[in-house]
N, C-alpha and C positions, 0 to 999 in steps of 0.2 A: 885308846882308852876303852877301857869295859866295866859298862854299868852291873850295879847286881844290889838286890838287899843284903843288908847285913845279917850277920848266924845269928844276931839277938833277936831278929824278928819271926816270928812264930810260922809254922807251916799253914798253918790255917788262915793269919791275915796272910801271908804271901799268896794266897789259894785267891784272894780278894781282888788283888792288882798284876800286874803286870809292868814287868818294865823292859825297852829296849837296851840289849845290853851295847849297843854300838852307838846310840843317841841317848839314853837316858830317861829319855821319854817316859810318863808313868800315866798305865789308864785304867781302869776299873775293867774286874774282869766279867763282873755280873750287877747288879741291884744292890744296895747298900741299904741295911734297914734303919732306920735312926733309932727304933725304937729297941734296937738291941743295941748300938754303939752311937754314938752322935762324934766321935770323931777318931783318928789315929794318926800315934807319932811313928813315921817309919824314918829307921837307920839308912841311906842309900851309903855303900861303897863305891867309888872307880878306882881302877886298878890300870897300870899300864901297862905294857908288856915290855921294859926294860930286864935288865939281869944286874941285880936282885929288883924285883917288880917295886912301884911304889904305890902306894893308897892314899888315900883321902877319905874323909865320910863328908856328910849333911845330912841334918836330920829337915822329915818334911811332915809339916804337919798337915793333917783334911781335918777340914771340919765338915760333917755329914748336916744338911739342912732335911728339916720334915715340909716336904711339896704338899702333904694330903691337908696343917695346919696355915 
């Protein structure tokens, strides 16, 4: 199975996270500011590699906490 964001999610939140496409795994790929977003819904895909492939989604939600209040 191989993890991925889904096409609906923006190049620039994708530019944010990171995800293992072989585990799934999702991790930040820099600093998240809250004072610009305080959270994000991402679409995750798996795919398998059957013939014809099959799919799945989940949606995953962050919520961004402010450390500095």
């Amino acid at each position: 199975i191989y993890y991925s964001f889904s096409d609906d999610i923006s190049a620039d939140v994708q530019d944010l996270f990171i995800i293992d496409g072989k585990t799934g795994e999702l991790r930040t790929a820099g600093e998240l500011d809250f004072e610009e977003v305080q959270s994000y819904d991402l679409e995750i895909e798996a795919r398998d590699k059957g013939t014809p492939p099959l799919s799945g989604h989940c949606s995953v939600e962050l919520e961004v906490l402010d450390v500095n209040d």
